[in-house]
C-alpha positions as CSV (number, residue, x, y, z in Angstrom):
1,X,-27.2,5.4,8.7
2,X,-26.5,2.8,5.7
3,X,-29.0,0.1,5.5
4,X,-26.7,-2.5,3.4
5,X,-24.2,-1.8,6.7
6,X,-27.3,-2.9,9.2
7,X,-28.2,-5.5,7.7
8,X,-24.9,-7.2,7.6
9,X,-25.6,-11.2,8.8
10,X,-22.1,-12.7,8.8
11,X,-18.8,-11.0,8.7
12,X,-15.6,-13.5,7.9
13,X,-12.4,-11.9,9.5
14,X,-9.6,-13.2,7.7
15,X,-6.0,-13.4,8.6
16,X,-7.3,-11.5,12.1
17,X,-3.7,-12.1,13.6
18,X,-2.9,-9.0,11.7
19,X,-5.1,-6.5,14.3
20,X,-1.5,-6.6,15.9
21,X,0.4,-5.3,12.3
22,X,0.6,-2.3,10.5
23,X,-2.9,-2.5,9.6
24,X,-4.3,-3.8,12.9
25,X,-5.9,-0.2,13.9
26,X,-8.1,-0.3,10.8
27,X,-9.0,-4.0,10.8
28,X,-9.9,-3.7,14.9
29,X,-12.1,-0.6,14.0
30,X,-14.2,-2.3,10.9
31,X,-15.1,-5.8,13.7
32,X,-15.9,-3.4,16.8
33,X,-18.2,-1.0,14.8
34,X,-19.8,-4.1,13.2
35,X,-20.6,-5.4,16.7
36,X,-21.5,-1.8,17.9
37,X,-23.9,-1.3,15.1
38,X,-25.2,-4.9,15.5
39,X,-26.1,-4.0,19.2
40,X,-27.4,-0.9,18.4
41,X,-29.9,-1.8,15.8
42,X,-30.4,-5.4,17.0
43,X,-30.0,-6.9,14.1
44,X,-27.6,-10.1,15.0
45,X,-24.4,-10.3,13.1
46,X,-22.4,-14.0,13.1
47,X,-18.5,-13.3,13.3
48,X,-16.1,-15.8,12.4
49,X,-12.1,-14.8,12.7
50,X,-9.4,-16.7,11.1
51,X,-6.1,-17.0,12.0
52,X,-3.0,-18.7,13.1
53,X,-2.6,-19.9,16.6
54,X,-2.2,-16.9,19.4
55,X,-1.7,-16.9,22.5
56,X,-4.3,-14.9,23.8
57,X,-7.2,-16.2,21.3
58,X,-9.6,-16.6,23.7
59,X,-9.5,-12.9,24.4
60,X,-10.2,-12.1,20.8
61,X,-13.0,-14.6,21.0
62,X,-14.5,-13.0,23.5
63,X,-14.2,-9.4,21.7
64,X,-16.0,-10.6,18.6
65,X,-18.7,-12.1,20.7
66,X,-17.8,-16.2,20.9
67,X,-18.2,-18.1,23.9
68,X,-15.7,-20.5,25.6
69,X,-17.2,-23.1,23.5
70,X,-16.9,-21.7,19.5
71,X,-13.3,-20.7,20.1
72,X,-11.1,-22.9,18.6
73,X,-6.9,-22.4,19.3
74,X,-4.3,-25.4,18.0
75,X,-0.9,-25.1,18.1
76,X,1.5,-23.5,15.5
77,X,2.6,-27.3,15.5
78,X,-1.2,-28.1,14.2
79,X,-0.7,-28.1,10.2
80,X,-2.4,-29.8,7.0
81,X,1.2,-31.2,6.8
82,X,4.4,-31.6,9.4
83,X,6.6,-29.2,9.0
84,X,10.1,-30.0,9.8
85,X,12.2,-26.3,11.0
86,X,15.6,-25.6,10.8
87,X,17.2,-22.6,12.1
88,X,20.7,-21.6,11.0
89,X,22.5,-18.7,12.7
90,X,25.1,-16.4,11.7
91,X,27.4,-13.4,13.5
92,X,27.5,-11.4,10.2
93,X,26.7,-7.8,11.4
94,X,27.0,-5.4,7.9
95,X,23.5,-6.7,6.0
96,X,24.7,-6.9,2.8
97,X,27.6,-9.3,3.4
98,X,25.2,-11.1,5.5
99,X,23.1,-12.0,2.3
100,X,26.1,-12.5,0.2
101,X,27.2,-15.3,3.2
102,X,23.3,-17.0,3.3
103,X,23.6,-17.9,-0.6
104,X,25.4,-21.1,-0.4
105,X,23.5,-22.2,2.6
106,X,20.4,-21.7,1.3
107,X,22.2,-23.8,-1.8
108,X,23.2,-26.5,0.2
109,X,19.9,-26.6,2.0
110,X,18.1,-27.4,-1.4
111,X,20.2,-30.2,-1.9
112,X,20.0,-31.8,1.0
113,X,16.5,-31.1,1.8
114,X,14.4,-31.0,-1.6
115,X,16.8,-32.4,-4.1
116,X,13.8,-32.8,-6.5
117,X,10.6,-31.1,-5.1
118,X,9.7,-27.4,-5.6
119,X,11.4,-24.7,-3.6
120,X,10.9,-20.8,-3.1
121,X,13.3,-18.7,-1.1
122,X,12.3,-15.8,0.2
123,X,14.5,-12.5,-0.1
124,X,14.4,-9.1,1.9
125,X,13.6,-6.8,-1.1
126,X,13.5,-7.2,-5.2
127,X,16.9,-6.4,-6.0
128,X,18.2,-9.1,-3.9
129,X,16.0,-11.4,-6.3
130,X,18.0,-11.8,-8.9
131,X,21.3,-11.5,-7.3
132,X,20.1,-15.1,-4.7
133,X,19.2,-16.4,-8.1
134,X,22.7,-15.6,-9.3
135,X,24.7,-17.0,-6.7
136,X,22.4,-20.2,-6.6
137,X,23.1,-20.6,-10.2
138,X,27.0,-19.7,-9.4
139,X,27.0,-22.8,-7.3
140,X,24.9,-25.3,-9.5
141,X,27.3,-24.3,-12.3
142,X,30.2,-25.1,-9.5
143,X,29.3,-28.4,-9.1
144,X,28.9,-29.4,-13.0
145,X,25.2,-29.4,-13.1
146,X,24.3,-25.5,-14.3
147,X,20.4,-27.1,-15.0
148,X,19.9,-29.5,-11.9
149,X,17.2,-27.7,-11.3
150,X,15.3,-27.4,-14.8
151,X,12.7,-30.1,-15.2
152,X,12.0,-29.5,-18.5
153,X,13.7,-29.4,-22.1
154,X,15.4,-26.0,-23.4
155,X,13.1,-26.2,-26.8
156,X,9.4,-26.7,-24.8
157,X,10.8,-24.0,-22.7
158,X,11.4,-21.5,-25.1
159,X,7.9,-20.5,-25.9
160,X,7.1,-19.2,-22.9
161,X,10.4,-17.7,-22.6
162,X,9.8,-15.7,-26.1
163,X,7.0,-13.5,-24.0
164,X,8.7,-12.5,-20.8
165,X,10.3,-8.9,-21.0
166,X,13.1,-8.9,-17.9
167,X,15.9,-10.6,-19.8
168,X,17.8,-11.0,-16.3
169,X,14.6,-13.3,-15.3
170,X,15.3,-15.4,-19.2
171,X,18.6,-16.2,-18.6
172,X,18.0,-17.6,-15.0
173,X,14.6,-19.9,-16.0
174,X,17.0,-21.0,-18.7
175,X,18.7,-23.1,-15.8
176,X,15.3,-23.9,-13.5
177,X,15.5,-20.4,-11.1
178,X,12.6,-18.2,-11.6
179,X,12.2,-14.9,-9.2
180,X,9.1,-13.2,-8.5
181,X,8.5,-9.6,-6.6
182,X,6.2,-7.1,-7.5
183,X,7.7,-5.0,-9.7
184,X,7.4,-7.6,-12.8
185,X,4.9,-7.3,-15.3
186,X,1.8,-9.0,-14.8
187,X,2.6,-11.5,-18.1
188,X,5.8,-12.2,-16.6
189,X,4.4,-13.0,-13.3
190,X,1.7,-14.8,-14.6
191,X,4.3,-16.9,-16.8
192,X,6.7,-17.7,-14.1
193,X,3.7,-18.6,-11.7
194,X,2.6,-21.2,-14.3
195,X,6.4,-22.8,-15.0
196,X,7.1,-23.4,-11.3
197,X,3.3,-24.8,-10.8
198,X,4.0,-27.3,-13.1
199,X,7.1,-28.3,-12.1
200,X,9.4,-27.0,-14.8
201,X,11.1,-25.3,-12.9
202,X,12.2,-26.1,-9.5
203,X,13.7,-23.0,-7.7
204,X,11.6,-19.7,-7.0
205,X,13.3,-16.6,-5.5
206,X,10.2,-14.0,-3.9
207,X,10.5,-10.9,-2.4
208,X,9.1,-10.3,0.7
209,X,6.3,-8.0,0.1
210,X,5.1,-11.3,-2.4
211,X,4.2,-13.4,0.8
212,X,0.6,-12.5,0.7
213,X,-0.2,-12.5,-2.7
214,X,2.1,-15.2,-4.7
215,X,-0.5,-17.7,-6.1
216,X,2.1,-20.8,-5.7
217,X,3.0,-23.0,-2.6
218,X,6.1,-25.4,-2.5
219,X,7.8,-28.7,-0.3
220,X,10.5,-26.8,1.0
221,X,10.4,-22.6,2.2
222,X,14.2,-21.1,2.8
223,X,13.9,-17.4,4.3
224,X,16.9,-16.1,3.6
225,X,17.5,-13.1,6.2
226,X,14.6,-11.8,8.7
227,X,15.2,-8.1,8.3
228,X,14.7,-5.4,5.9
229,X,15.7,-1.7,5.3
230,X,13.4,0.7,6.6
231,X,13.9,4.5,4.8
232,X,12.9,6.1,7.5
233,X,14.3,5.0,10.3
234,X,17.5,4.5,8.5
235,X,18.6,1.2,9.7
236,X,17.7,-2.4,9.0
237,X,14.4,-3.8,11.0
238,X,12.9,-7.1,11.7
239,X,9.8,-8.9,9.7
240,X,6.8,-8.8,11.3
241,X,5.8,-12.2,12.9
242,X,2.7,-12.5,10.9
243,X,5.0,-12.1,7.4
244,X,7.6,-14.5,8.6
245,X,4.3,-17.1,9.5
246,X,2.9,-16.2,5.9
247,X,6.0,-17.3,4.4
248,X,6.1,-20.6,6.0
249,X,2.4,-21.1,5.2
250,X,3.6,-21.4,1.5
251,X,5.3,-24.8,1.6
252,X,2.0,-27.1,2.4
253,X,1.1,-29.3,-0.7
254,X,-1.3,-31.3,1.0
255,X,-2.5,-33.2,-2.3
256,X,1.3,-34.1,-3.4
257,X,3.5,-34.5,-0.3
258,X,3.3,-35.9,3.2
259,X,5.1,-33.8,4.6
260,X,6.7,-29.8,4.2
261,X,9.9,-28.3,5.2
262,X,11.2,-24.7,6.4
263,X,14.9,-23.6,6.6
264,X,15.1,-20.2,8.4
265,X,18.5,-18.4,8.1
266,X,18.9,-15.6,10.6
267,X,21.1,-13.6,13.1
268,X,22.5,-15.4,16.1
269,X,20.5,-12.9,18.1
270,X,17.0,-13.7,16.9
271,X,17.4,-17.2,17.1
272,X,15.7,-17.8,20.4
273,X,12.8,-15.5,19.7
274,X,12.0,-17.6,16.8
275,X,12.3,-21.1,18.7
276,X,9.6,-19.4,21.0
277,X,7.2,-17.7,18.5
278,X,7.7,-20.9,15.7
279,X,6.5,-23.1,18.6
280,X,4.0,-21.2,20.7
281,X,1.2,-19.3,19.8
282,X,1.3,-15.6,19.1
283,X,0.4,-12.8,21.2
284,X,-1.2,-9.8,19.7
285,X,-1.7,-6.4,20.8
286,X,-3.8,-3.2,19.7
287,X,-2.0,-0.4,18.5
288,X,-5.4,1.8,18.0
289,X,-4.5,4.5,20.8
290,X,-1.4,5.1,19.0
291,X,-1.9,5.5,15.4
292,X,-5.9,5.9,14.2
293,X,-7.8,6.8,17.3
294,X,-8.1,10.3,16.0
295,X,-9.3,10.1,12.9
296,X,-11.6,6.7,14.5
297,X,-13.1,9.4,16.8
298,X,-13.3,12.0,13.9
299,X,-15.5,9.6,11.5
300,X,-17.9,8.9,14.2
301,X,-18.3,12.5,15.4
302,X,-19.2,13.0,11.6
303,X,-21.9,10.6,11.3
304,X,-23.0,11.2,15.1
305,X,-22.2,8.7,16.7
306,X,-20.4,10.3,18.9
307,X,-22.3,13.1,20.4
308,X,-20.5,13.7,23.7
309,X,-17.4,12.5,25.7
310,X,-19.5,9.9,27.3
311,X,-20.4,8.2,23.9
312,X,-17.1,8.4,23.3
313,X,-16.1,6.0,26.2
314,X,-19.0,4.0,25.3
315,X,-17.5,3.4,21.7
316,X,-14.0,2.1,23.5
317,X,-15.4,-0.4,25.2
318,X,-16.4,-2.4,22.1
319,X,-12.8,-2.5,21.1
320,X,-9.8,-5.3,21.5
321,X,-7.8,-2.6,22.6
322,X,-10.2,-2.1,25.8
323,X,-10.5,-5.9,26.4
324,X,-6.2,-6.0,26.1
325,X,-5.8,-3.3,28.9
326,X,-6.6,-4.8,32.0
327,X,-4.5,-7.8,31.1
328,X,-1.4,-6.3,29.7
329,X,-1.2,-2.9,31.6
330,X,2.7,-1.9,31.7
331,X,2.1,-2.3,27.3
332,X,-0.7,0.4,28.0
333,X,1.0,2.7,30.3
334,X,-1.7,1.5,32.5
335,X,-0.7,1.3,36.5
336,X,-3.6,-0.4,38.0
337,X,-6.0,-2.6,36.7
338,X,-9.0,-1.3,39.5
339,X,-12.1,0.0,38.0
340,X,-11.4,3.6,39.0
341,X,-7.9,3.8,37.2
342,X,-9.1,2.4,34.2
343,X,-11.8,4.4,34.1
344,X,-9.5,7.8,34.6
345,X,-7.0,6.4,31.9
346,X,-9.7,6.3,29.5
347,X,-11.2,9.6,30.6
348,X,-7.4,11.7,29.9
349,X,-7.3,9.8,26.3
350,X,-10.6,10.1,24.8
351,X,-10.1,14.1,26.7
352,X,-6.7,14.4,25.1
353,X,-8.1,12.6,21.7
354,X,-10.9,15.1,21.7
355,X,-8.7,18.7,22.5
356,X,-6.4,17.4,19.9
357,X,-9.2,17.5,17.2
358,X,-10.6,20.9,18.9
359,X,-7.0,22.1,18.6
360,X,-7.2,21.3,14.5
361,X,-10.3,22.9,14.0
362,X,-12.0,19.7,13.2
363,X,-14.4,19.8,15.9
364,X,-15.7,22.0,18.7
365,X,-16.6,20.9,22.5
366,X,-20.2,23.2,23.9
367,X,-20.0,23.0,27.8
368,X,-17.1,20.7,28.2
369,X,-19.4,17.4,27.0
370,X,-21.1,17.8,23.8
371,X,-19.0,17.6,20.6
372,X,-20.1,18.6,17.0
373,X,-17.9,18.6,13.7
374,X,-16.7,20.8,11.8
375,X,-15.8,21.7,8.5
376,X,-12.7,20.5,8.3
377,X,-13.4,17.6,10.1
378,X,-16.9,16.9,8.0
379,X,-14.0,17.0,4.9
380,X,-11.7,14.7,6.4
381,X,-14.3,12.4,7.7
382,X,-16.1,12.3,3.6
383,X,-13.2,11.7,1.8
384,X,-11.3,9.4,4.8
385,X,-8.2,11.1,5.4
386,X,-6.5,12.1,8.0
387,X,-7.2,14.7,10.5
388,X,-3.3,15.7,10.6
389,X,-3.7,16.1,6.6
390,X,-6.6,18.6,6.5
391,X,-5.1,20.5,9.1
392,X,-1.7,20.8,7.0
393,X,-4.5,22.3,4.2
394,X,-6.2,24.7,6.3
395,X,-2.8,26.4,7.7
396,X,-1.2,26.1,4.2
397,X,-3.7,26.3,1.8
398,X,-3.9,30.7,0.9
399,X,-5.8,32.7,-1.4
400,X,-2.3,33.3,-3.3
401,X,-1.4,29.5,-3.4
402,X,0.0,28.4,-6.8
403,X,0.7,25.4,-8.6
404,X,4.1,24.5,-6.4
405,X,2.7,25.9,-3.4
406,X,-0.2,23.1,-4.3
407,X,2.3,20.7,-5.1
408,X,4.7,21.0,-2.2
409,X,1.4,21.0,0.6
410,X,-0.4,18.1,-1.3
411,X,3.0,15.9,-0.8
412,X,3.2,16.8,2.7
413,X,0.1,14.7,3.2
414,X,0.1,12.4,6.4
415,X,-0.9,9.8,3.8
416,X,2.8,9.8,2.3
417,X,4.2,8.9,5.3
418,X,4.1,5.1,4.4
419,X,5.8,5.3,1.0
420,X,9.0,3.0,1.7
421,X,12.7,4.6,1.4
422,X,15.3,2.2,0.2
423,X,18.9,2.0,0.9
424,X,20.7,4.4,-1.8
425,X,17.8,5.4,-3.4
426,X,18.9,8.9,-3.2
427,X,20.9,8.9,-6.2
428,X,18.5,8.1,-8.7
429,X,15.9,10.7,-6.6
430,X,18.9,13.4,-7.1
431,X,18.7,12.9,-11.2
432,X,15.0,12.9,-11.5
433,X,15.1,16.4,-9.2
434,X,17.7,17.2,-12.2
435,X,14.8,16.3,-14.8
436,X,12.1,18.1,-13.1
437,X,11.1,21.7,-13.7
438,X,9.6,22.6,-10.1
439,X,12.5,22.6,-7.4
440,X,12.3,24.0,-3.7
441,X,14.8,25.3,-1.5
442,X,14.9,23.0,1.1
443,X,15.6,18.9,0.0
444,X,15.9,16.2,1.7
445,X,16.3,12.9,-0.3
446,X,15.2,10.7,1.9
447,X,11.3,12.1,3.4
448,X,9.0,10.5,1.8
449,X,6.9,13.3,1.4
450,X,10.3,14.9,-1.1
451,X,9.7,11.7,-2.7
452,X,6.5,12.1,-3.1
453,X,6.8,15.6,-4.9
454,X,9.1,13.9,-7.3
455,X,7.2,11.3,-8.3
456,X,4.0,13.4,-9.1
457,X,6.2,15.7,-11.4
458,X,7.8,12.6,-12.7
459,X,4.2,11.4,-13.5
460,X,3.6,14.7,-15.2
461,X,6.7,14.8,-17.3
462,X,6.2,11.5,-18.2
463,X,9.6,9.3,-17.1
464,X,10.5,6.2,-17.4
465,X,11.0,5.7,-13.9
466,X,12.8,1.9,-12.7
467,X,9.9,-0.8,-11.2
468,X,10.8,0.0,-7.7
469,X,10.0,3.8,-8.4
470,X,7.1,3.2,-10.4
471,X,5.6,1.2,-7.9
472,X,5.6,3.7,-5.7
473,X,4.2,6.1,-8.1
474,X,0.9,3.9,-8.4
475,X,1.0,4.4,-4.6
476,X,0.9,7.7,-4.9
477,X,-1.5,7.9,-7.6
478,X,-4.0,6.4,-5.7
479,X,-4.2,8.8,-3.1
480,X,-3.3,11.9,-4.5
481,X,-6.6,12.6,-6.4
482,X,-8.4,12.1,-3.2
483,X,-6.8,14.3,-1.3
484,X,-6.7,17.3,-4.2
485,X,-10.6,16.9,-3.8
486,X,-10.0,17.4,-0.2
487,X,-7.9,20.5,-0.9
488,X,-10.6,21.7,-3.5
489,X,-13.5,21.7,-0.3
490,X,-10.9,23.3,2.0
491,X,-10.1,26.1,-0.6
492,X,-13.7,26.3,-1.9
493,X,-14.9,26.9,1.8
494,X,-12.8,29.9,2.1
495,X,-13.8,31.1,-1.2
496,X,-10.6,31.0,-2.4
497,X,-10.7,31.5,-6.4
498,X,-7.6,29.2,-6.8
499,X,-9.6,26.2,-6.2
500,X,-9.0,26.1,-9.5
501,X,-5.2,25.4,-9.6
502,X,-6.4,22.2,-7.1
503,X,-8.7,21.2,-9.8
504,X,-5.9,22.1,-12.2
505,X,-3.7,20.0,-10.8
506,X,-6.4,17.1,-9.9
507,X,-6.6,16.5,-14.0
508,X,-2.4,17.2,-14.5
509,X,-2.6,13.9,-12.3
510,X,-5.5,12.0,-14.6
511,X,-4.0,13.1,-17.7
512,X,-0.2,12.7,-16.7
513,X,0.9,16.1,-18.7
514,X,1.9,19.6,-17.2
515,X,-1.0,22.7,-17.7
516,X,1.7,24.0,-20.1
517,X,2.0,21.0,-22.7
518,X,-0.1,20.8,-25.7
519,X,-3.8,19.6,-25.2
520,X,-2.8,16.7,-27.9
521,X,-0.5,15.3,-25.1
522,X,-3.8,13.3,-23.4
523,X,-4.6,12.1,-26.4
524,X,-3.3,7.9,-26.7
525,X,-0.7,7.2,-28.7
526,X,0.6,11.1,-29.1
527,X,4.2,11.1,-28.5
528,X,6.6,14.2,-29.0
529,X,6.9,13.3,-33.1
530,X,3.4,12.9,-33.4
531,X,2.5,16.6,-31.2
532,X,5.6,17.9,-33.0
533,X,3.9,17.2,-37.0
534,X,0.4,18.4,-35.7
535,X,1.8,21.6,-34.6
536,X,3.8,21.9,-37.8
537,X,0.5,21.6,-39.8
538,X,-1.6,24.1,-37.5
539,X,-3.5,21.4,-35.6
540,X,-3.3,22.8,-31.9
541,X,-6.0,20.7,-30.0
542,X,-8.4,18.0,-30.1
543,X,-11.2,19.1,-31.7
544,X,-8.6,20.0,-35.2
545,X,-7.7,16.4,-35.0
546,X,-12.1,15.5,-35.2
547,X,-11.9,18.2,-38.0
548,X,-8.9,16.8,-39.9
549,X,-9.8,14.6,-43.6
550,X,-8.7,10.8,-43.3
551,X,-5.8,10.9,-45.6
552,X,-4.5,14.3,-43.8
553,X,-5.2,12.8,-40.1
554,X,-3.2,9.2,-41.3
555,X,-0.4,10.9,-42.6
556,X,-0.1,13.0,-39.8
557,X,-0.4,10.6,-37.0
558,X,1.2,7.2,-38.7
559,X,-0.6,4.6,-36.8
560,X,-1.3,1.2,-37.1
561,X,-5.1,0.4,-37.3
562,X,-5.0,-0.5,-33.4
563,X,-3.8,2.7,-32.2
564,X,-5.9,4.9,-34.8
565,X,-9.4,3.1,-33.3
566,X,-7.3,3.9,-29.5
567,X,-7.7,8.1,-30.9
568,X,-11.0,7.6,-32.4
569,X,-12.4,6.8,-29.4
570,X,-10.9,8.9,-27.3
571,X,-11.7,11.6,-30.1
572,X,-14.9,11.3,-30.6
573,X,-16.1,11.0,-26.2
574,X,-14.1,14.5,-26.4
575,X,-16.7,17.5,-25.2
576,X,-16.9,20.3,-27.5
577,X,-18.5,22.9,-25.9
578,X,-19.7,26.4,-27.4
579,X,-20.3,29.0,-24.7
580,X,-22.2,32.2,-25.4
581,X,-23.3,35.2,-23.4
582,X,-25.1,38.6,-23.5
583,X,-24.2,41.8,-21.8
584,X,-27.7,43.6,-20.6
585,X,-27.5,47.5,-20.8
586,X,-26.6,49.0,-17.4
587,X,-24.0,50.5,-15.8
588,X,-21.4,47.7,-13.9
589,X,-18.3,48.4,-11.2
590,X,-15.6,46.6,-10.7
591,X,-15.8,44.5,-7.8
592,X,-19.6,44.7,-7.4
593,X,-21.6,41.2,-7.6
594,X,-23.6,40.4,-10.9
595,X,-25.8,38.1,-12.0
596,X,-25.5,35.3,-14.4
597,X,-28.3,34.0,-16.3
């Protein structure tokens, strides 16, 4: 239906290795559309996929539409520089003392390894960061040389140390150990990035979740560890492949070295399956019956490209998980690879896909073969959220819903699902559920959808929440006014009045303040002092502060100039809007319709 999506020429796939990751459903969907529309409207499209060596690439060449002879698959060995691998194993089952054990190791490893040349180590999660830094430092100041690995004097140092903020990260650059992870600020990132790309400082400790987006390569890569805590399946899991490749991807200097360097310190147990995958090329598989084919099938109903069953099974063919069926079929729950059993396989899923979606009210099925969308799933399909989600509105969402009821079904959003748990994170959720004024009967610390619910009344009340928490928060943030617009079609299509609370709460979210709190709270710079002194003086919303004289409004507020132009111009882009009305003679009943002109 969209031209600028016809007339698409080239499409670069990136990274495509991660069709088999978290995000694989969604990255198989946006290539096998792209060639579906391509046939359909015959316009060519060129595809080119990137990625690291597999083992079934020709496969994948042949989904995207490349013949035998523009497929091109080298071995993991197949670098811009050699890269040298050592494995180190250890029987250390409680996680934590397993870290606490890899420190020196990874130590000793810089020393024997990359003595001089840049290093980063990657960690499991942020707050083991600064404790790896620590301990590293622990044994540089063991052996008598605290800064062996600062390249650069204390007083040219300083400068830059004068504008970073985490004074745990000052006192270990002080020495030559930097660490990185996503909760610093962006002028502390951007500060470390630059002292370790220019060689001032020598060690850099990352985070995980950095692998893909730290702007820096080194000689030497130490990954310290292989698993990480996952909230909620309470126990410790292992990296994805394509992380654990990423991460070795970073120490390649091709301009200033010959050669590059990994040290991978691990469990005993995963030992061999890293001496296979290091050295052969990696096999990937679809995951799009399991966790999007739904809400695929949905979006495509929407737009009509899938008018009946048949289309339906038409639209699976174009995908890798279609091609990956007939040659992996025990990973499919396939039993035969003949024609007419993969043919009834695909008939009970895309049947099973399609009741589910009858059964949510998102679509409907006229003579067992034709299928049309409906409301709900016209909603879920415009604002591209799940089909689970809108059905969670439609059974929740009543005529008498209020702003907790709102709260409570808003959080319960399929969308949450993903928002990490950590280990012990319960006791700082259990004293912001203290601080907060909505509560429910039934908690549970560690769903993220309870999470969720405290970090949107955190967001409202305003806390200072620590960086792990608040990166969460901009998670949430960025989904939750989506799917309060969702809510507001859901509510509005019943003609349900309190559409209103959703809208309500949709600007409680934009505004970060509670319906209850002064008006002056979304204006910059207003703090409890400054709301407190306006309220003293009569000034109860915005459009007193426009009506305020200067010298009045300064001594008032007590702002620098900065922050005074911040309220002018907020001020001033303020609507200020008079509403009038008439009442015409006649004679009117409650709960009788009338006419507005």
């Amino acid at each position: 239906q969209r031209k600028h999506v016809q007339n698409i020429g080239l499409l670069i796939a990136d990274e495509v290795q991660l069709i088999g990751g978290e995000i694989g459903p969604t990255y198989e969907v946006v290539i096998s559309r792209t060639r579906y529309v391509s046939a359909q409207t015959e316009n060519k499209t060129r595809i080119v996929a990137c990625g690291v060596s597999l083992a079934n690439a020709r496969e994948l060449g042949e989904w995207i539409g490349a013949n035998t002879h523009t497929v091109f698959n080298f071995t993991p060995s197949a670098r811009p520089l050699p890269m040298e691998i050592h494995i180190q194993t250890f029987n250390i089952p409680h996680f934590p003392s397993l870290m606490i054990a890899m420190a020196k190791p990874a130590y000793l490893s810089i020393v024997e390894h990359s003595p001089t040349k840049p290093v980063i180590v990657f960690v499991p999660a942020r707050k083991q960061c600064q404790l790896t830094a620590d301990d590293i430092l622990s044994y540089c100041t063991a052996d008598g040389n605290e800064d062996r690995f600062l390249n650069i004097e204390l007083t040219d140092l300083q400068p830059h140390l004068d504008h970073i903020t985490d004074k745990g990260l000052v006192e270990s650059l002080k020495h030559g150990i930097g660490f990185y992870h996503e909760a610093l600020s962006k002028q502390d990132k951007k500060i470390v990035e630059r002292l370790f790309s220019a060689g001032a400082i020598q060690v850099l400790v990352a985070s995980r979740d950095t692998a893909w987006s730290i702007p820096v390569s080194s000689y030497m890569v130490i990954i310290m560890g292989v698993q990480f805590y996952e909230g909620r399946e309470h126990r410790y899991v292992d990296y994805p492949v394509t992380d654990v490749l990423q991460m070795l991807g970073r120490a390649c200097r091709p301009g200033e070295d010959e050669s590059s360097r990994c040290v991978l310190l691990c469990q005993q147990t995963r030992k061999d399956f890293y001496k296979k995958f290091l050295a052969e090329g990696l096999p990937i598989e679809s995951h799009l019956p399991t966790h999007m084919l739904h809400d695929y099938f949905m979006a495509e109903i929407a737009v009509k490209t899938i008018e009946n069953k048949q289309d339906a099974m038409d639209i699976l063919t174009w995908t890798f998980f279609y091609r990956r069926m007939t040659q992996n079929p025990n990973y499919y729950n396939l039993n035969s690879v003949s024609h007419r059993h993969l043919s009834d396989h695909l008939s009970e899923l895309v049947e099973n896909t399609l009741n589910d979606l009858v059964s949510s009210k998102c679509i409907s099925i006229e003579d067992e073969m034709d299928v049309s969308p409906l409301n709900l799933g016209m909603i879920a399909a415009y604002y591209n959220i799940s089909y689970v989600t809108v059905e969670v509105y439609s059974m929740s969402l009543k005529e008498r819903t209020k702003l907790k009821g709102l709260l409570e079904i808003v959080s319960s959003s399929a969308e949450f699902e993903s928002i990490p748990i950590r280990r012990h994170e319960d006791v700082i959720l259990r004293r912001i559920y203290d601080r907060v004024p909505v509560k429910l009967e039934n908690v549970n610390y560690e769903a993220p959808h309870f999470k969720t619910f405290l970090l949107l009344q955190a967001h409202f009340s305003r806390l200072h929440l620590p960086p792990d928490l608040a990166s969460d928060q901009a998670i949430v943030l960025g989904k939750v006014l989506n799917l309060l617009a969702a809510c507001v079609d859901v509510m509005s299509s019943n003609a349900y009045l309190n559409a209103l609370g959703a809208m309500d709460l949709s600007q409680m979210c934009v505004q970060a303040m509670w319906d209850s709190d002064s008006p002056l709270k979304q204006i910059p710079h207003f703090d409890t002092d400054v709301i407190a002194r306006c309220k003293a003086k009569g000034v109860d919303s915005v459009i007193d502060i426009m009506e305020l004289e200067d010298d009045v409004r300064n001594d008032l507020l007590r702002m620098d100039q900065r922050q005074m132009r911040d309220v002018a111009t907020f001020v001033n882009a303020y609507p200020n809007l008079d509403v009038s009305h008439e009442m015409e003679e006649g004679e009117y009943t409650a709960g009788t319709p009338i006419v507005l002109k």
